[in-house]
Residue, then its C-alpha position, 0 to 999 in steps of 0.5 A: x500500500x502506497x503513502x497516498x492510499x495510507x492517507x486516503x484511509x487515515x482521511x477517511x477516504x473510501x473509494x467512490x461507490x457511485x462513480x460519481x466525482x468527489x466534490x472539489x470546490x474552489x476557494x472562491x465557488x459561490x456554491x459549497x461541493x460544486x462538482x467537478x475536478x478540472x483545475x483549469x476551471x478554478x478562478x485563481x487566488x489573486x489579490x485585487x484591490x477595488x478600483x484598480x482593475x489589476x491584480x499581483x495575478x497581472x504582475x506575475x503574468x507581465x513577469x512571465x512573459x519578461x516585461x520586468x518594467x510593466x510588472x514593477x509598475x502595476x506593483x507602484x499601481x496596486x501596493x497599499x503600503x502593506x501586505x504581500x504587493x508591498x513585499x513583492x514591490x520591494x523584491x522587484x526594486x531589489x531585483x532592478x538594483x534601485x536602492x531608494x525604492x528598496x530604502x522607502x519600503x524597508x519598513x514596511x517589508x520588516x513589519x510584514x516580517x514580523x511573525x511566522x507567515x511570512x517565513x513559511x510561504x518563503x520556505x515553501x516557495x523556496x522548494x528546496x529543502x536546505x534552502x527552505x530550512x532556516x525560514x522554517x526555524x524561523x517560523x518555529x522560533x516566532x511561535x508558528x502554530x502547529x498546523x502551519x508547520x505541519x503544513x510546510x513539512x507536507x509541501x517539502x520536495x523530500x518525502x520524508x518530510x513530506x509523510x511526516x508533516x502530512x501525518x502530524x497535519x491530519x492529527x492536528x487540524x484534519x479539515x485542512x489535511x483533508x482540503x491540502x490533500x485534495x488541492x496540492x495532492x489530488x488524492x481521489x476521494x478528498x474533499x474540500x472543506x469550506x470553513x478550511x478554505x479561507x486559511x488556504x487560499x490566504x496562505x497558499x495565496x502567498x506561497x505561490x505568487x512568491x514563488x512564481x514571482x522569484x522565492x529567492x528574490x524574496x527571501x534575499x530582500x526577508x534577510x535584509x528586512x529582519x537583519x536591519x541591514x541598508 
């Protein structure tokens, strides 16, 4: 017996007897156990102040396609001061090389800093497990709860570490195992649950734009912010 059929029974998770698709809601369906598994469908976990019209989804996508310009200026466009657009606004003046923007946002990033969140989304970004492990600590020396580094342990890429978190997350908080398992791991059978939801998709939110956006990046302009260095 495979690890995700393990965990499909310590979920609680039996094979369908109707043949009909398990429930997989997105974050954001209007409707709790929308049917349907096709990923493509759901809308994404974007960050889209009122009244702009543009989103940290529009940054990334301007990054992807190599417009590093246009994508620091929807950042200029969409940042309140606070929160994941300022941390990535600042990431992308580090990146540019422009001192006085990365000056100005300091602050700001250091305070978003400040706590457990943060440092897990970057180690989760980060991917690599040497590379994610001193943000782990950190996020374990800020009193992160126990299901949040349970959590980063399940989206480590080493499988060890992976079966242990996932373990210690069903045992801890087995709505959100139950929601992880069936968003990051597919597993058949597993089914969102809705009040888990809103701490995933914020969580998850962050972990993945900054990935996309460039986890390194990020986790440089962290080390500045938490070290005081200018």
């Amino acid at each position: 017996m495979g690890f995700f059929d393990k965990a499909k029974q310590l979920l609680g998770l039996g094979g369908s007897t109707d043949g009909e698709e398990a429930d997989d809601p997105s974050p954001h369906a209007t409707t709790p156990g929308a049917k349907g598994r096709d990923r493509k469908d759901r809308p994404p976990l974007v960050d889209q102040p009122a009244g702009t019209g543009q989103s940290v989804e529009d940054v990334l996508v301007a990054r992807e396609a190599g417009d590093t310009a246009e994508a620091r200026k929807i950042l200029a466009q969409i940042d309140r001061g606070k929160g994941l657009r300022t941390v990535l606004r600042a990431a992308a003046a580090l990146e540019a090389g422009d001192e006085d923007e990365v000056k100005s946002l300091l602050a700001a990033v250091a305070a978003e800093a400040e706590g457990w969140k943060l440092s897990l989304q970057i180690a989760g970004a980060l991917g690599d497990p040497a590379a994610a492990a001193p943000y782990l600590a950190r996020a374990i020396a800020e009193k992160a709860p126990v299901w949040a580094i349970a959590w980063a342990r399940a989206a480590s890429s080493d499988p060890a570490e992976q079966r242990g978190g996932l373990v210690d997350l069903l045992f801890e908080d087995a709505r959100l195992a139950r929601t992880i398992a069936a968003r990051d791991f597919s597993i058949p059978g597993a089914v969102v649950d809705v009040d888990a939801t809103p701490r995933y998709a914020a969580f998850v939110h962050g972990r993945d734009s900054i990935r996309r956006f460039g986890a390194a990046t990020v986790a440089r302009l962290v080390d500045r912010a938490k070290g005081g260095s200018r």
